[in-house]
C-alpha positions as CSV (number, residue, x, y, z in Angstrom):
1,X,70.5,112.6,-59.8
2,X,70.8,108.9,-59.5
3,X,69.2,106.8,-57.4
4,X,72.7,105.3,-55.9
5,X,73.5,109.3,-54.6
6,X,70.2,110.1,-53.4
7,X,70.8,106.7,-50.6
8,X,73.8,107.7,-50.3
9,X,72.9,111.9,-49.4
10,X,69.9,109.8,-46.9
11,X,72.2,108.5,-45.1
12,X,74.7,111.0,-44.3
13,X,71.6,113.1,-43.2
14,X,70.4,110.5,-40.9
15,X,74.0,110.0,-39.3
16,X,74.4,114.1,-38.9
17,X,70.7,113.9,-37.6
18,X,72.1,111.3,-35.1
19,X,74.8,113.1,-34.2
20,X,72.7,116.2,-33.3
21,X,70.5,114.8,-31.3
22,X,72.9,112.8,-29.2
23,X,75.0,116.1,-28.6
24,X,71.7,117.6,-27.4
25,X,70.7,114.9,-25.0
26,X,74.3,115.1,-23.7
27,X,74.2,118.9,-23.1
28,X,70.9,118.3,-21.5
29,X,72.2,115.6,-19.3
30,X,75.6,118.0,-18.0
31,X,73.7,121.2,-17.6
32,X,70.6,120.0,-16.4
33,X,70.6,116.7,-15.1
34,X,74.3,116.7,-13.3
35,X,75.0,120.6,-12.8
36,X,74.4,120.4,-9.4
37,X,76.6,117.8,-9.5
38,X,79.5,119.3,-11.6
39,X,79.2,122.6,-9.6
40,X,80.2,121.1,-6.9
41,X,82.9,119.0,-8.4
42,X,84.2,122.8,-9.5
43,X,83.7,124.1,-6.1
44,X,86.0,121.5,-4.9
45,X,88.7,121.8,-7.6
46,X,89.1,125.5,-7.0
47,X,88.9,124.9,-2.9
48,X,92.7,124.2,-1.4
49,X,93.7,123.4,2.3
50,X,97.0,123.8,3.8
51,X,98.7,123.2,7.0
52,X,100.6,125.3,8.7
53,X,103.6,124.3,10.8
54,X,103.3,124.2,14.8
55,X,106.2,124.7,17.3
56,X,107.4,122.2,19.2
57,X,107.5,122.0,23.0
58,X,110.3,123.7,24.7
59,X,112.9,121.6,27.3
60,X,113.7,122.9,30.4
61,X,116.2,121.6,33.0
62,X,115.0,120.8,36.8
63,X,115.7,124.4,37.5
64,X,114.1,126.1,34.5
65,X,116.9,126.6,32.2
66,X,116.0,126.7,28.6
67,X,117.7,123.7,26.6
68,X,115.8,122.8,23.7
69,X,113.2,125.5,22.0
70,X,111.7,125.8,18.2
71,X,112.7,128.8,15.6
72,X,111.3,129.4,12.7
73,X,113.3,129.2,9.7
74,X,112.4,130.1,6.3
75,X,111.6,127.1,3.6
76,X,110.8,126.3,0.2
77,X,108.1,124.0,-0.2
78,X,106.4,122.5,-2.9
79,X,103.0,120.8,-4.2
80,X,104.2,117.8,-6.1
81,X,101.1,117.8,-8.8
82,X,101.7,121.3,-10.1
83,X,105.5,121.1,-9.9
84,X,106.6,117.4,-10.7
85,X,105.8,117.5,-14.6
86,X,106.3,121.2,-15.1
87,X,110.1,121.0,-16.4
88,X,109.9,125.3,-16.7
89,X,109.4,125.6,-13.0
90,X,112.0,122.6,-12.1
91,X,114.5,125.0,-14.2
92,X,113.9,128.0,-12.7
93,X,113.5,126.4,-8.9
94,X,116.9,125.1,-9.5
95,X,118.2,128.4,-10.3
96,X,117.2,130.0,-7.1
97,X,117.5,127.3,-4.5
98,X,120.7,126.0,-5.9
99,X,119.5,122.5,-6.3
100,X,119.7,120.3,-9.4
101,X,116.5,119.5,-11.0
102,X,117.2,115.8,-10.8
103,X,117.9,116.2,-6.8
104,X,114.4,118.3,-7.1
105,X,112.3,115.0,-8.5
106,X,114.3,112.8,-6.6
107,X,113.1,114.2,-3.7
108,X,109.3,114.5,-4.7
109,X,109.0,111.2,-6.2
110,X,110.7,109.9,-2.3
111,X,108.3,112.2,-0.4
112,X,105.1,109.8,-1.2
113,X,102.6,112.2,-0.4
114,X,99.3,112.8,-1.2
115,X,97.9,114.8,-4.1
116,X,97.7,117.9,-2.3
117,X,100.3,118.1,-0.1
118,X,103.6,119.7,0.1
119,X,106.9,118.4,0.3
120,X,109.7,120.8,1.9
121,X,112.8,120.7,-0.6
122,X,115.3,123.3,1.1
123,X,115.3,124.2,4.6
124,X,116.9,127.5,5.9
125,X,117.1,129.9,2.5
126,X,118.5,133.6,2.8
127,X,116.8,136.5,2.3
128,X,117.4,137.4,-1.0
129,X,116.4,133.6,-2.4
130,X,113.4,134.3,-0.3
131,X,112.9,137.7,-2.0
132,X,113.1,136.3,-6.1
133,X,111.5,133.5,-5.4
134,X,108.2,135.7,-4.1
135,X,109.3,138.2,-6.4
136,X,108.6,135.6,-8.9
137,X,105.7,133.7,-8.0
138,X,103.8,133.6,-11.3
139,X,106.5,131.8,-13.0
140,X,106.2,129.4,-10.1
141,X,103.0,128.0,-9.9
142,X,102.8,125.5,-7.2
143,X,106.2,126.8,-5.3
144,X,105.3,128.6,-2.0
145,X,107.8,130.0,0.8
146,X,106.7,129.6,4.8
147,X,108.4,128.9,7.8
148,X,109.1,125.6,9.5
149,X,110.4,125.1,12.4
150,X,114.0,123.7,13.4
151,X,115.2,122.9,17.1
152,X,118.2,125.2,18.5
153,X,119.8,123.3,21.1
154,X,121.4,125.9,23.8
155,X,124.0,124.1,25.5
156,X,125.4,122.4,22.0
157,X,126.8,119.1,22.7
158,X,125.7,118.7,26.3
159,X,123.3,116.4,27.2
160,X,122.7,115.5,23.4
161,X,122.0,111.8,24.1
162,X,119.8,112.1,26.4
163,X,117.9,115.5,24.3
164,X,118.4,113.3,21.1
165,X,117.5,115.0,17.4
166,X,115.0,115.8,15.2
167,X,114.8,115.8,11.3
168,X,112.2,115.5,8.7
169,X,110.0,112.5,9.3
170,X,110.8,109.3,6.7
171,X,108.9,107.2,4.3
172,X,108.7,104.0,7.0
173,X,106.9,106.4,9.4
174,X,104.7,108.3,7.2
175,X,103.2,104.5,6.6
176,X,102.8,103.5,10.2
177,X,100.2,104.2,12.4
178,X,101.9,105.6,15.4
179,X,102.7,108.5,13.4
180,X,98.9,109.0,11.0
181,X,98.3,112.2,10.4
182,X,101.8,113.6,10.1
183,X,102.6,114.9,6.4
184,X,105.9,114.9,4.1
185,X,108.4,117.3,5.2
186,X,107.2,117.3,8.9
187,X,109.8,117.3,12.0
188,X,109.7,114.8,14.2
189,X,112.0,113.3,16.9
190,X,114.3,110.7,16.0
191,X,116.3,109.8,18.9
192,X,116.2,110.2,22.8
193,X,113.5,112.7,24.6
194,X,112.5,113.9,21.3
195,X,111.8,110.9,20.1
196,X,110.5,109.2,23.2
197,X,107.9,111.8,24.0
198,X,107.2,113.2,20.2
199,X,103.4,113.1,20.8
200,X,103.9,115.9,24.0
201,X,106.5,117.6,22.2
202,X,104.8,117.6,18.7
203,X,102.4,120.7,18.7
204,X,99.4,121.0,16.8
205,X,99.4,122.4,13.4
206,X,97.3,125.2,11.9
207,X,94.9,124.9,8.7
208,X,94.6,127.4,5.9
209,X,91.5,127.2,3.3
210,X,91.5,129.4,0.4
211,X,90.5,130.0,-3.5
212,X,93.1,129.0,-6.3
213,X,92.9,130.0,-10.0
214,X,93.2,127.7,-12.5
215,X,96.9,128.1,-12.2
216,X,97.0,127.3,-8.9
217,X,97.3,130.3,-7.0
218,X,95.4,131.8,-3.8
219,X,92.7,134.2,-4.8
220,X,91.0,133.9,-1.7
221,X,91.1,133.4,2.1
222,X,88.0,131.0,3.0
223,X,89.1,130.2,6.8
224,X,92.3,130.2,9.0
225,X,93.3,128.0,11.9
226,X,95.9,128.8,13.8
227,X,98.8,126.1,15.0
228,X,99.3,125.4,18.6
229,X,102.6,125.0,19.9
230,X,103.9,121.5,21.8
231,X,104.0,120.7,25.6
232,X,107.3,121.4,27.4
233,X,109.1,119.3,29.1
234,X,110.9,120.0,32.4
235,X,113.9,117.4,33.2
236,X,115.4,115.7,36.2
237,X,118.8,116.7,35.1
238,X,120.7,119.3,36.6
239,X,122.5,121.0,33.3
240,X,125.3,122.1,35.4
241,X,125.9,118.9,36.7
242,X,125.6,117.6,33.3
243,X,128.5,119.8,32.5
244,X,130.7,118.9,35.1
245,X,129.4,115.2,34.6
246,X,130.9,114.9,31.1
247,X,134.0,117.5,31.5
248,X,134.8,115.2,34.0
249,X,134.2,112.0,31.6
250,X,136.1,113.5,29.3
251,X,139.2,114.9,31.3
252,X,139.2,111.4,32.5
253,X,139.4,109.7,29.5
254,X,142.4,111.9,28.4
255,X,144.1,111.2,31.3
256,X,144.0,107.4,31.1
257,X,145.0,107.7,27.4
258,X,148.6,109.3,28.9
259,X,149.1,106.0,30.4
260,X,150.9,102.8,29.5
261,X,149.9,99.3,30.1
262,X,151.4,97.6,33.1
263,X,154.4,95.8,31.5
264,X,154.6,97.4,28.0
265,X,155.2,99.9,25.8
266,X,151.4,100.1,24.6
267,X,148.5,102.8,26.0
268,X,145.2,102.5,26.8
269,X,143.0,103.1,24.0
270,X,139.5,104.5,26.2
271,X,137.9,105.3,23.0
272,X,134.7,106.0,24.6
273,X,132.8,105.8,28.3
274,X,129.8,107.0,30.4
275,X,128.7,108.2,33.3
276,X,125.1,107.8,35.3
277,X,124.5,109.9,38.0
278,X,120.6,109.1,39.7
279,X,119.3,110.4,42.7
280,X,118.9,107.7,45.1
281,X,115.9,108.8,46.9
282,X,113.4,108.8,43.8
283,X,115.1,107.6,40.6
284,X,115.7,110.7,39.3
285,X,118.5,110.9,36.5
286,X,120.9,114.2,37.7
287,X,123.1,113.4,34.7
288,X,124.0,111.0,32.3
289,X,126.9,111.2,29.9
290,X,128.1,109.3,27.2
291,X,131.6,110.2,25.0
292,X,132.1,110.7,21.9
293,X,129.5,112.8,22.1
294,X,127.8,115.0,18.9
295,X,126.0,118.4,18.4
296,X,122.3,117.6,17.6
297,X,122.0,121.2,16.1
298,X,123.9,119.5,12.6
299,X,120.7,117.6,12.2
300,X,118.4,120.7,12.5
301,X,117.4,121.1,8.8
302,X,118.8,118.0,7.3
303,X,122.3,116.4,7.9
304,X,125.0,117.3,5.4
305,X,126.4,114.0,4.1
306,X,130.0,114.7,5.5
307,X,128.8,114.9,8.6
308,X,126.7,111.8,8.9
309,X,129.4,109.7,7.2
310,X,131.9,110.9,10.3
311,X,128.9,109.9,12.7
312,X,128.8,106.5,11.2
313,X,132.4,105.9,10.8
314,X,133.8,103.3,12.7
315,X,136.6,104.9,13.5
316,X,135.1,107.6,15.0
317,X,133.1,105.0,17.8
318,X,129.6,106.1,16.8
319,X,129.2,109.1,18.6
320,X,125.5,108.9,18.0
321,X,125.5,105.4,20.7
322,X,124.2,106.0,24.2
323,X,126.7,103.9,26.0
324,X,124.4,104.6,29.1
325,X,122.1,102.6,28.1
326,X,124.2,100.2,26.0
327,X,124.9,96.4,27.6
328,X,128.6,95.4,28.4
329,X,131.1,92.7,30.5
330,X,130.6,94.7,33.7
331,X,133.5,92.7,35.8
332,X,134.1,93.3,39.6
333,X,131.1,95.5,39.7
334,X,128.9,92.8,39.3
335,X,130.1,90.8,42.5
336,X,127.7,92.8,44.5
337,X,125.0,89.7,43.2
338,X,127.4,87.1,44.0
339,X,127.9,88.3,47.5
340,X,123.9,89.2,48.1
341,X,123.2,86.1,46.3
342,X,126.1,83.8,48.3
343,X,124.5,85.3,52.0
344,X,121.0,84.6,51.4
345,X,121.6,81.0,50.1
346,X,124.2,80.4,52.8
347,X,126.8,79.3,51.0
348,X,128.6,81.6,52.8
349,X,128.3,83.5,56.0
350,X,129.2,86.8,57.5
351,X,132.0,85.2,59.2
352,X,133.2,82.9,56.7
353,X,136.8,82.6,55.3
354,X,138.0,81.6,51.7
355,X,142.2,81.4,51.1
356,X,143.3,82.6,48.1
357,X,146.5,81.9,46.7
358,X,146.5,83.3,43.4
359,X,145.4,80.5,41.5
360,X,142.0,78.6,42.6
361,X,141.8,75.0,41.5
362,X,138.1,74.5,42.2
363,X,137.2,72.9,38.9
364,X,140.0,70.4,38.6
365,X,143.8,70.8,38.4
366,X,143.5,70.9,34.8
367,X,141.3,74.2,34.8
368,X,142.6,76.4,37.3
369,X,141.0,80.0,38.1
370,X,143.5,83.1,38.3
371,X,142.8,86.1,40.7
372,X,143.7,89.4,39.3
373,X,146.7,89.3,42.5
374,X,148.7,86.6,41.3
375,X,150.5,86.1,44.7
376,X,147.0,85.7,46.6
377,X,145.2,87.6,49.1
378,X,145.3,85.0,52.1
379,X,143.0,84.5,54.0
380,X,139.5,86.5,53.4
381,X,136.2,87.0,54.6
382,X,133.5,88.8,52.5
383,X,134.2,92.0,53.9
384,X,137.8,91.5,53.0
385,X,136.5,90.2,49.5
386,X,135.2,93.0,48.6
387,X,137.8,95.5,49.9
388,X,140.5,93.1,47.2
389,X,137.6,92.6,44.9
390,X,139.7,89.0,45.5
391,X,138.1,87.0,42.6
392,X,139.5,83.5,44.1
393,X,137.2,84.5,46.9
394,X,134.1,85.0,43.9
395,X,135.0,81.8,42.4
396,X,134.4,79.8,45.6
397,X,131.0,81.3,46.0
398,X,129.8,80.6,42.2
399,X,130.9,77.6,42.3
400,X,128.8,76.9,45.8
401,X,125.6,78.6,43.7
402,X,126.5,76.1,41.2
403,X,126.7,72.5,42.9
404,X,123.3,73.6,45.3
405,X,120.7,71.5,44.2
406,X,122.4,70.7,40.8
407,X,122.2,74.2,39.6
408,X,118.6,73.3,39.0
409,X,117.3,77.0,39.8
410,X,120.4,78.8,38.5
411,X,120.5,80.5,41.8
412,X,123.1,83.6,40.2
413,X,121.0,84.1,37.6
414,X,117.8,84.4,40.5
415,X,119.5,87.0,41.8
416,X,120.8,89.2,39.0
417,X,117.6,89.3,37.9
418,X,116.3,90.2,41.3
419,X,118.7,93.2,40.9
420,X,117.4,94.2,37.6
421,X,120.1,92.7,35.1
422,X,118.5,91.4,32.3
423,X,115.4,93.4,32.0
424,X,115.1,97.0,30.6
425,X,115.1,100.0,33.6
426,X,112.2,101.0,32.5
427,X,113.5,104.5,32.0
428,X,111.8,107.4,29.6
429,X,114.4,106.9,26.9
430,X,114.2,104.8,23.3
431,X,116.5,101.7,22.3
432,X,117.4,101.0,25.4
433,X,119.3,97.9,26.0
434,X,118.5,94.4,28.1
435,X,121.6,93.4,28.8
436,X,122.2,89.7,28.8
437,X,121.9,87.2,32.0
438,X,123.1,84.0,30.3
439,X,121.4,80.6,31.5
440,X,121.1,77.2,30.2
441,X,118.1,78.2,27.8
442,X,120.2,81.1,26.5
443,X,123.5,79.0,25.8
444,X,121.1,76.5,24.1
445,X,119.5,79.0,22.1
446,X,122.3,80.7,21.1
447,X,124.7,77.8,20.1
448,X,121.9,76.3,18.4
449,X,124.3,75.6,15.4
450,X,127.2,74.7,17.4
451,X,125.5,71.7,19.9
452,X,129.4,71.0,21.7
453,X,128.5,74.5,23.3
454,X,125.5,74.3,24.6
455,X,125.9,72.6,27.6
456,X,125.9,75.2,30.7
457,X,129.2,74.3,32.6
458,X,130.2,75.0,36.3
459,X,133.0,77.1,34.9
460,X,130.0,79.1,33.2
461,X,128.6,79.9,36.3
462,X,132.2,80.4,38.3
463,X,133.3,82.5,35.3
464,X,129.8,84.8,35.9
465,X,130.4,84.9,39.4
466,X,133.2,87.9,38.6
467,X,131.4,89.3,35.7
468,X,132.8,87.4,32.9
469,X,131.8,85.3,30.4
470,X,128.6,85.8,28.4
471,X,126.7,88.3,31.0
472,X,126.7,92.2,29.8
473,X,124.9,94.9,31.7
474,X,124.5,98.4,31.2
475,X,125.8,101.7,33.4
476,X,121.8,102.5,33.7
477,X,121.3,98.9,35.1
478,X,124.4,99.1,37.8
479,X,123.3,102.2,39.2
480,X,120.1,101.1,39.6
481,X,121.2,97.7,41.4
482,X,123.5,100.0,43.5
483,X,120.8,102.6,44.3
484,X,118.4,99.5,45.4
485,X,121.0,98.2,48.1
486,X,121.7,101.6,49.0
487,X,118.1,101.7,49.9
488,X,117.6,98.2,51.0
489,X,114.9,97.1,48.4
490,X,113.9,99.9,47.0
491,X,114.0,99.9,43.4
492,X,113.2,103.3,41.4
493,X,112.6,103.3,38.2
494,X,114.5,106.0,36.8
495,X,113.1,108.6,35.0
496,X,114.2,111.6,33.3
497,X,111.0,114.0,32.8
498,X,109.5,115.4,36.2
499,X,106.7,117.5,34.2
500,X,105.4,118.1,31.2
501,X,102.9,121.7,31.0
502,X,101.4,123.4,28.0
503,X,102.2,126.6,26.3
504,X,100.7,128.3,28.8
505,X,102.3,127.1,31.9
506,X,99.3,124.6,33.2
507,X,100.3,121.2,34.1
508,X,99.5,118.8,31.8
509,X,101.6,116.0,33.7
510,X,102.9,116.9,37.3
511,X,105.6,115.3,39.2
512,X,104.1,112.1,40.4
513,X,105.2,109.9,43.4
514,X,108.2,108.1,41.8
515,X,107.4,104.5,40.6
516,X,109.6,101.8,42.5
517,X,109.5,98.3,43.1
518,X,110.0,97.1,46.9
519,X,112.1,93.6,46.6
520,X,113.1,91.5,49.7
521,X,116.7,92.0,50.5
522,X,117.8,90.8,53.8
523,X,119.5,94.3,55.5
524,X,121.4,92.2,57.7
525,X,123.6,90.9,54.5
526,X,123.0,93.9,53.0
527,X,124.7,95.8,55.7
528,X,127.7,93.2,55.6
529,X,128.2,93.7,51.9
530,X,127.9,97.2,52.7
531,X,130.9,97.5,55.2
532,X,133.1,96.0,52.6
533,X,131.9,98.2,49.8
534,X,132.6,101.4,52.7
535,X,136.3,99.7,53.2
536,X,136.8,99.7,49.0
537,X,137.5,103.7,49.0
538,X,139.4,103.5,52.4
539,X,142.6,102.6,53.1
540,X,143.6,99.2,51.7
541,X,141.0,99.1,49.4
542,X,140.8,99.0,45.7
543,X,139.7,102.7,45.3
544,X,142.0,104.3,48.4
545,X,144.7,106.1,46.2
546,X,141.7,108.0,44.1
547,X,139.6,108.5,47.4
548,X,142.3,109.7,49.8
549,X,142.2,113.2,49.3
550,X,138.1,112.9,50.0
551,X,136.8,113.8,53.5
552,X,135.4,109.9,53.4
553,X,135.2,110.1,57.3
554,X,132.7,112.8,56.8
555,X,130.8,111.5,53.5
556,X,131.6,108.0,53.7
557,X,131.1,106.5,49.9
558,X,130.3,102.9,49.2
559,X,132.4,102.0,46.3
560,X,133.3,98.9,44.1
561,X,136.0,98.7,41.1
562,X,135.8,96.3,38.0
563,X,138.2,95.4,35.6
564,X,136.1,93.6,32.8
565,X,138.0,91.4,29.7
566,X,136.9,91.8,26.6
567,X,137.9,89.8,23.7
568,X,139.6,91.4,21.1
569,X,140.0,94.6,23.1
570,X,141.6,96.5,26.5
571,X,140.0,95.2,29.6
572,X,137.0,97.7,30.5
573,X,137.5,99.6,33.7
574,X,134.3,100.1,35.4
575,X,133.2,102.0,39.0
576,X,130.2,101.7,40.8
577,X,128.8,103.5,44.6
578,X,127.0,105.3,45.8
579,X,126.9,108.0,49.1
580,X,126.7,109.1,51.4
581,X,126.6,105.5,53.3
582,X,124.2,106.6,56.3
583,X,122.2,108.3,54.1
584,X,122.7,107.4,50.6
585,X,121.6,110.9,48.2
586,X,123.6,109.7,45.1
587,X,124.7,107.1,43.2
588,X,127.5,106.9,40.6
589,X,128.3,104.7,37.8
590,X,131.3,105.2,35.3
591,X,132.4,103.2,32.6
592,X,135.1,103.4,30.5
593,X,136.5,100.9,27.3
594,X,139.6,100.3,27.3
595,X,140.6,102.0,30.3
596,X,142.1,98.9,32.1
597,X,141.9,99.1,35.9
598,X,138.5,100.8,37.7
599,X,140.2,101.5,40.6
600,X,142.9,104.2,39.2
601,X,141.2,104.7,35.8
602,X,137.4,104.9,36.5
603,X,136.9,106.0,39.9
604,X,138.4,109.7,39.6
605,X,135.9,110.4,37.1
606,X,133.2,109.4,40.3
607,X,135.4,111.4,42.7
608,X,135.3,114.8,40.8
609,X,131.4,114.4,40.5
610,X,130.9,113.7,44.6
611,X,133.3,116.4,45.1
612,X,130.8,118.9,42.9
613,X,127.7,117.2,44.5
614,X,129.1,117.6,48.1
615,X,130.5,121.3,47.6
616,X,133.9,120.1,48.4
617,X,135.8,122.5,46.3
């Protein structure tokens, strides 16, 4: 053998000598130095947990009707690790849920969920899907069956804006923090009580721990918690008077729609409207409607896409929008600040009379005011004002808020906001609108890119005086101005939920002492302002024609119409009182686009509703 082979034969056995020992001393260190360690790393790999789905809180009415309350539906769910890259089990998952196997990983890939968790896929499967797809479990590592559970709403569309909807929760809230903890697939409120009180609602959720196989399936039951269902919720409203609250909204609207403009060929559009009713003595809300309206069971599940493209349509007007609570020109209804306002800085007095011919020419022949009576009311004073609603009479008085002291403290403005318009209610309800009380900051702000218009004018302030111009309100916010000079200062906020209890009937949340605000308003003007309001639904006033078949001798109603402009559109017809006057219980608020006038239009709708409230019929 030469000497070149012999090195060469030396060297392989030193490498394979190497090689020996360093496989050794590695077996040594995984066996014996990290086996604990590795044990437990197995342990863990073979150790699953799962949640299990809770119930959500029933909703009651005031009266213990059942409106809202949690089924269990059957799902199929998945665990994105085992399932994603597994294109056998996408296959055969298609075939038996009926779902593309690109819709399948679309879904997944959306769901952004941890490594063991499970994303739902297909809500609400029959029985016999249910039955091959258990049937079948060995092909289908990773796919599981289990109940979730969907809302069933019992009175279908009423009340739906105030109930809202639930659905499965979305990427935006899985990442914040008000909603940590909550998983892919969960359901969670998305608009009105469901959404607002989703932590009361939202029950607490079970946990399974078991034993997989390598192939991922249960072996073995290690520990079982069981889910807990929500806290229920028992409303203010009254669902019959909800019923009758937006039959009567939409009866109305139909009617108005049979009618032609004054003058021409063309009908009122009233494409949509709402009614508040609260209780005056505590803020409660008895009913609130709001039309279009929508059934929040098609959302129970998951939306189809046909139906959320008609919710969203614009020509459908959004049924999804809670006018309620949704800022617009209010109009005539709004003179009940200018009045307060034009008392208690003495521009005028109880006893004080304005002549209006029509036309009022207070800022300057060459802008001249128009009063919705084109021949004039005469002579008024503002008892008379309000029983015309005589907007000559309106103008005077804005105009005097106007010139005192230079408008330097925007005295109108003072007392809107004194009133509440402006500012959010306060009430238990999401997204709920501010309205807009227009002042000099405002107008500067928001014609920052136009400086010709940012100048507050006197015809800004006149213009407000009536409800025009820039200043939008919502129903919510007039019935809660009217229910605080109904009660002379009292301001409720108002509330929808009376109590909240658990599953098992204790209180979790009682029926507290209503919140309210006590502001300063002088009764002596409020009681003048009143006796014109009282004089709106007699005869003569505004509201008479609606209100004269309604014992108002015996439930005297204070009342004020509003006809609001709106560019581009039909004037807004708009009615706001509230009753009985010696001892106010109620007060009323409807609003209707496009209805034209709120005497003959708007106030019916009001009528009907006393005429429920009062046992008339």
């Amino acid at each position: 053998m030469s000497p070149g082979i012999r090195v060469r034969i030396k060297i392989i056995t030193y490498i394979a000598l190497a090689l020996a020992i360093t496989l050794v001393l590695r077996l040594y260190f995984l066996q014996v130095m990290s086996g604990e360690i590795y044990a437990e790393m197995a342990a863990e790999n073979i150790t699953r947990e799962k949640t299990v789905s809770a119930p959500r809180g029933n909703i009651y009415d005031r009266n213990g009707k059942l409106l809202v309350k949690s089924i269990p539906v059957a799902a199929v769910a998945v665990e994105p690790h085992m399932v994603l890259k597994n294109r056998e089990v996408l296959e055969l998952l298609s075939s038996y849920i009926d779902m593309p196997v690109e819709k399948i990983e679309e879904k997944i890939e959306k769901s952004n969920v941890s490594y063991l968790d499970r994303v739902i896929l297909k809500t609400g499967i029959d029985k016999p899907t249910m039955i091959g797809l258990k049937e079948n479990s060995a092909s289908l590592p990773g796919v599981e069956v289990l109940d979730v559970f969907l809302r069933e709403y019992r009175y279908g569309v009423l009340a739906s804006h105030i109930l809202g909807y639930t659905g499965e929760i979305d990427e935006k809230r899985l990442e914040s923090e008000k909603y940590s903890g909550y998983e892919g697939g969960d359901q969670v409120g998305l608009t009105g009580l469901e959404e607002y009180y989703e932590y009361e609602l939202n029950g607490k959720k079970g946990l399974v721990t078991y034993e997989v196989d390598p192939l991922g399936r249960p072996v073995n039951l290690i520990e079982e918690v069981k889910p807990s269902a929500g806290n229920d919720l028992y409303l203010t409203i009254d669902i019959e008077l909800q019923k009758v609250t937006e039959e009567a909204l939409y009866n109305g609207i139909l009617a108005v729609r049979e009618k032609k403009i004054k003058n021409t060929d063309e009908y009122y559009n009233v494409p949509a409207g709402s009614v508040v009713v609260l209780d005056t003595t505590n803020g409660e809300v008895l009913a609130m409607a709001s039309y279009p309206t929508y059934d929040p069971s098609i959302f129970s599940g998951g939306i189809s896409e046909d139906d959320w493209e008609y919710l969203n349509d614009p020509d459908n007007y959004y049924p999804l929008n809670n006018r309620a609570i949704q800022a617009f020109p209010p109009g005539s209804v709004f003179k009940i600040v200018t009045a307060y306002a034009g008392l208690a800085e003495n521009i005028i007095s109880e006893y004080s009379r304005i002549t209006c011919r029509g036309t009022w020419f207070g800022l300057g022949k060459d802008y001249p005011k128009y009063c919705w009576n084109k021949s004039g009311h005469g002579s008024l004073d503002i008892r008379g004002a309000i029983k015309n609603s005589c907007d000559s009479f309106f103008y005077e008085v804005g105009y005097g808020l106007y010139v005192k002291s230079q408008n330097v403290e925007e005295l109108l403005q003072k007392y809107a906001r004194l009133l509440g318009f402006g500012s959010a209610t306060g009430i238990d309800l999401p997204s709920e609108d501010s309205g807009i009380v227009p002042d000099r900051q405002w107008k500067k702000e928001y014609f920052k890119d136009k400086v010709e218009y940012t100048v507050w004018f006197p015809g800004d302030t006149v213009n407000m005086s009536i409800g025009q111009g820039d200043i939008t309100v919502s129903p919510l916010q007039m019935a809660v101005a009217y229910l605080t000079v109904a009660n002379r200062g009292i301001k409720y906020t108002p509330h929808l939920v009376g109590e909240i209890r658990d599953g098992g009937g204790d209180l979790v949340l009682e029926n507290s002492p209503p919140v309210y605000q006590e502001i300063n308003l002088n009764r002596e003007y409020v009681d003048i302002m009143e006796d014109g309001f009282k004089l709106v639904t007699s005869p003569g006033g505004t509201a008479a024609s609606t209100f004269s078949n309604f014992p108002v001798d015996e439930i005297p109603i204070a009342g004020k119409t509003g006809t609001a402009e709106f560019y581009g559109r039909q004037d807004f017809a708009w009615f706001a009182s509230y009753g009985p006057i010696s001892s106010p219980r109620y007060a009323i608020i409807v609003m209707l686009e496009e209805a034209g006038s709120g005497g003959s239009n708007a106030s019916p709708i009001a009528v009907e509703i006393y005429r429920y409230l009062f046992n008339i019929d």
